[in-house]
C-alpha positions in Angstrom: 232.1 142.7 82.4 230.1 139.7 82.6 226.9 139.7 80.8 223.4 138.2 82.3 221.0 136.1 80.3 217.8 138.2 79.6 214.3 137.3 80.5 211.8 137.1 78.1 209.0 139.5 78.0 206.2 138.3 80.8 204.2 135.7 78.9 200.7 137.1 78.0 201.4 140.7 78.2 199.1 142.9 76.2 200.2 145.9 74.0 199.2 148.7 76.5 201.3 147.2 79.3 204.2 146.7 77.0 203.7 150.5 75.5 204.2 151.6 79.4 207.2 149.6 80.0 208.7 151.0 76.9 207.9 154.2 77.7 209.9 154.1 80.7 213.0 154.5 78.8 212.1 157.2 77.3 214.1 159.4 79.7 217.1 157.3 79.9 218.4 157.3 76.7 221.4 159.2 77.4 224.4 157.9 79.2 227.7 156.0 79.4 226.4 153.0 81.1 223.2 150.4 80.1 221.4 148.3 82.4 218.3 146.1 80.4 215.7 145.7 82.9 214.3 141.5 83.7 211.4 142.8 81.0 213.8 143.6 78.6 213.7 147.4 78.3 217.0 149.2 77.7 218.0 152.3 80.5 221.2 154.2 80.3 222.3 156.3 82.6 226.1 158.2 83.1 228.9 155.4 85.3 229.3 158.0 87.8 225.6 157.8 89.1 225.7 153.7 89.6 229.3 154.1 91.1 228.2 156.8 93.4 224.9 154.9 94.7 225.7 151.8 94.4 228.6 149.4 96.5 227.7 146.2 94.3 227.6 148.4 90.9 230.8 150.2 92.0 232.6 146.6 92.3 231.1 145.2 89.2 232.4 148.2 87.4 235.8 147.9 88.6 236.1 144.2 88.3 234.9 144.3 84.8 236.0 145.0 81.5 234.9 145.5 78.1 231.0 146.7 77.2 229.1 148.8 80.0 226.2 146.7 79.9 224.2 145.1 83.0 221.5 142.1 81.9 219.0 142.1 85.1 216.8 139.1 85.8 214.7 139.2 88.7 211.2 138.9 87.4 210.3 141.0 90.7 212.5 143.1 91.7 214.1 144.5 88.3 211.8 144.9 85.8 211.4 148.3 83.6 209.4 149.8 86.4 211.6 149.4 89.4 214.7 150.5 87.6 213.2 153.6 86.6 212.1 154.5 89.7 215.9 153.5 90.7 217.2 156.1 88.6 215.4 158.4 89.2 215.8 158.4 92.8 219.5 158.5 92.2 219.6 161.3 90.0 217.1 163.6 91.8 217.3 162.3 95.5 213.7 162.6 95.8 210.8 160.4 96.0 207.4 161.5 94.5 204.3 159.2 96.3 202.9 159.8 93.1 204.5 157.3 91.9 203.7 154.9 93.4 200.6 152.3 93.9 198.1 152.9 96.5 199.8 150.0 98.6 202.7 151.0 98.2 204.0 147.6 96.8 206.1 149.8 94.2 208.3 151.1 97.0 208.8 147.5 98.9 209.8 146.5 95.6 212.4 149.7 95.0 213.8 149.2 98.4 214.5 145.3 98.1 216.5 146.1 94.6 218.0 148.9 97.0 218.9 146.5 99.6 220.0 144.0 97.2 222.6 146.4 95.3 223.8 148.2 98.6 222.4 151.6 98.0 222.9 153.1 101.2 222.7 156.4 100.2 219.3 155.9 98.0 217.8 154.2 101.3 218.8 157.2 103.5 216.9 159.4 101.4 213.6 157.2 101.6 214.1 156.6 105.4 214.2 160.3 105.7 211.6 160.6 103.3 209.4 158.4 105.1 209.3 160.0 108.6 208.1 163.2 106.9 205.1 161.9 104.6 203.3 159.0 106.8 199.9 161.5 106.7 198.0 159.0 104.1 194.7 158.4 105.1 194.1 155.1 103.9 192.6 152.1 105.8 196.3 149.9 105.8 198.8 153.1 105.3 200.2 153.1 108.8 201.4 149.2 107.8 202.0 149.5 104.3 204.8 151.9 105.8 206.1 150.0 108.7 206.6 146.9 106.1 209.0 149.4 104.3 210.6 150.5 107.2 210.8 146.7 108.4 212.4 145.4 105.7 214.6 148.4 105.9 215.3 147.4 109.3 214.8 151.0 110.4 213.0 150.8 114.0 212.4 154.7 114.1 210.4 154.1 110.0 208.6 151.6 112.2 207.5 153.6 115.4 206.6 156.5 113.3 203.9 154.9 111.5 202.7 153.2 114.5 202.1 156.9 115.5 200.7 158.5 112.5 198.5 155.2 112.2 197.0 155.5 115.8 196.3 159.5 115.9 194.1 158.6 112.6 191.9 155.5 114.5 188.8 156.0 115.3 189.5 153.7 118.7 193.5 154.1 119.1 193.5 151.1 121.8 192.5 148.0 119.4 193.8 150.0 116.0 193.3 146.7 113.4 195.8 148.1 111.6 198.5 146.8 113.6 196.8 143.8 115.2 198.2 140.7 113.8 195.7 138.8 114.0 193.7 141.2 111.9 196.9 141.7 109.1 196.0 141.0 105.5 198.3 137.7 104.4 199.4 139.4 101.7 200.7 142.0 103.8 201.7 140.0 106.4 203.8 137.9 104.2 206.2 141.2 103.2 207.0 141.5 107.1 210.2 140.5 108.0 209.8 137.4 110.5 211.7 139.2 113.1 209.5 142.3 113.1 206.2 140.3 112.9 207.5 138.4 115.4 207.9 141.3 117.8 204.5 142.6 117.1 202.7 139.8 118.0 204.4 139.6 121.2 204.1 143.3 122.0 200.1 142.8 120.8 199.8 140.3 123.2 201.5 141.3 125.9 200.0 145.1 125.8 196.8 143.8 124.6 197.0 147.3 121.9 198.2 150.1 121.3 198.3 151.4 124.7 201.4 153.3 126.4 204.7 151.3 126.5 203.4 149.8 123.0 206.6 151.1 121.4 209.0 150.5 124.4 207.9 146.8 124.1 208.2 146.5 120.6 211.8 147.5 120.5 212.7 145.4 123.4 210.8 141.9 121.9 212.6 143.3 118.3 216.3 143.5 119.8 214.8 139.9 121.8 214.3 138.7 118.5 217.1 139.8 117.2 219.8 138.7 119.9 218.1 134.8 119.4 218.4 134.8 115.7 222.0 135.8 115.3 222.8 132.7 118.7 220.4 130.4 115.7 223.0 131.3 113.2 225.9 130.7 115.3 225.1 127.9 116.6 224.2 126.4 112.9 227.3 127.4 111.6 229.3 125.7 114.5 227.1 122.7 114.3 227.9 122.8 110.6 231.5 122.9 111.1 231.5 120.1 113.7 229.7 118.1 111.3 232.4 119.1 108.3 234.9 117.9 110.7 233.5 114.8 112.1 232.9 113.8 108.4 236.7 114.6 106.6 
């Protein structure tokens, strides 16, 4: 099996934040299989859990040979933190909002490494978990959980939270929650373009969250969504024309 070049430790780092990332470990000391997270802390964990969850592990394992042993390098999206919430999603099949930040940036993180190493089965189980436990009442909650959903591409993650998100405003009509021209940049930023893209035209069009909000939404989404896959197409013939013209 090919091995990855490990990242150094992040530059800076004091003693505490290095005793928690070591810490993680802790539980994963046990097992068949290691992966060494971006930050350089060392998980193992049994084959049969990464070949069960996992299509892109399940290839590298049957490609490869010799040592099980998986370098990660994504500074963002596999250190020590977001692979030991990966495990222990797969071993347990639950999520715990526990633990995780108040924004919820922990879990956009654990579902991009999700999405990235085609966990299909890992994502079913947050989906599911999500349209049960959208109750926070915090001032962004409703969109810190429609970002999940969005970059799940889960429309039904996504109309729940508008829901739970409007029967906790105070004036459900202009909920700033969901206004885009209200949205935090650094929240805004996490949004898919197609999904932001359909909410500011279902904003503007509806002028809020008033009946036929969601029915607009999905229809300015699948919109969005129909003229981004004729983009691609028409790229990739324009490419091959090009090719062509050139040889």
């Amino acid at each position: 099996m090919s091995l990855k070049r490990r990242s150094p430790s992040p530059p800076g780092e004091d003693k505490s934040s290095k005793k928690l990332r070591v810490s993680l470990s802790h539980s994963w000391q046990d097992g068949d299989f290691t992966l060494v997270s971006s930050d350089d802390i060392t998980f193992r964990i049994d084959t049969h859990y990464l070949q069960s969850a996992s299509g892109v592990f399940r290839d590298m394992l049957a490609a490869g040979s010799g040592p099980k042993l998986i370098n990660l390098t994504d500074p963002h999206t596999e250190t020590a933190l977001v692979v030991h919430k990966f495990l222990n999603l797969i071993t347990t099949n639950r999520i715990d909002n526990e633990r995780f930040g108040p924004d919820f940036s922990d879990m956009v993180t654990l579902v991009r490494f999700l999405i990235k190493y085609e966990c299909a089965p890992a994502l079913t189980v947050i989906g599911l978990h999500l349209h049960c436990s959208i109750t926070e009442d915090r001032p962004y909650a409703g969109l810190h959980w429609f970002i999940v959903g969005a970059i799940m591409d889960d429309i039904q993650v996504c109309i729940t939270a508008f829901d739970a998100a409007t029967e906790r405003s105070q004036d459900p009509f202009i909920n700033p929650c969901f206004n885009p021209s209200q949205i935090p940049y650094q929240l805004a930023a996490q949004i898919p373009f197609i999904y932001f893209w359909a909410l500011v035209r279902t904003w503007d069009s509806v002028g809020g969250y008033h009946d036929g909000f969601v029915e607009e939404f999905e229809e300015y989404l699948e919109l969005g969504k129909r003229e981004s896959s004729t983009t691609a197409k028409d790229s990739g013939l324009t490419q091959v024309m090009v090719s062509g013209h050139l040889a």
